[in-house]
C-alpha positions in Angstrom: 13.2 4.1 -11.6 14.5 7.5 -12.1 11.3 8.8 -11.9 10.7 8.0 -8.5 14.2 8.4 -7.0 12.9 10.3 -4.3 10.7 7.4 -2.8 12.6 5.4 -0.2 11.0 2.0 -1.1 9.7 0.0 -4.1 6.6 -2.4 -3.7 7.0 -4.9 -6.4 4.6 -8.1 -6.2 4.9 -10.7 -9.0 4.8 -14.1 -9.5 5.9 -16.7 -7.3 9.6 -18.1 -8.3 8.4 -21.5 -8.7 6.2 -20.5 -11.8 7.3 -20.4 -15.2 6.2 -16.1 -15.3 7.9 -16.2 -12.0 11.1 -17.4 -12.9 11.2 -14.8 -15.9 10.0 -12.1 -13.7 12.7 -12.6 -10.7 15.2 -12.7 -13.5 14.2 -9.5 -14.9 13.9 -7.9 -11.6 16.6 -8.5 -10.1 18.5 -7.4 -13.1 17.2 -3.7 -12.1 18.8 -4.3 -8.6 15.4 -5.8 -6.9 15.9 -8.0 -3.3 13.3 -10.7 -2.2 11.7 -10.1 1.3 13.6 -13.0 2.6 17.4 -11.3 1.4 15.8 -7.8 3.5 14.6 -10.1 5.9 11.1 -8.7 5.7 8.0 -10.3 5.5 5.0 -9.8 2.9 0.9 -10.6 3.8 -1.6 -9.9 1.7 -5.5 -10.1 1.7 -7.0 -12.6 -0.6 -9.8 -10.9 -2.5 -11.8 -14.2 -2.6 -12.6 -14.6 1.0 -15.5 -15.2 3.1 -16.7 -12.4 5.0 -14.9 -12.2 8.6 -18.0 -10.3 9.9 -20.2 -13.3 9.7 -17.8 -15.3 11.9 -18.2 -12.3 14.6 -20.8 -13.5 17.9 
């Protein structure tokens, strides 16, 4: 993290906290000092890479 001390946020995505990798991951994150969105009461979306193509749904 040291390296990037002069960024003023850190994207982390991981595994959901109901997994078994997620449960191990949240751990280990917040050990470096890591908040969920919900404790900066932010909000995440994302873009699933498997989906149908919005322009065909256009008139």
């Amino acid at each position: 993290m040291r390296r990037y001390s002069h960024c003023r946020f850190f994207l982390l995505s991981t595994d959901h906290a109901a997994s078994p990798e997620g449960r191990r991951n949240h751990a280990f994150y917040r050990s470096l000092g890591f908040l969920s969105y919900e404790e900066k009461e932010m909000a995440g979306f994302g873009l699933p890479r498997n989906r149908p193509d919005l322009r065909a749904a256009m008139p």
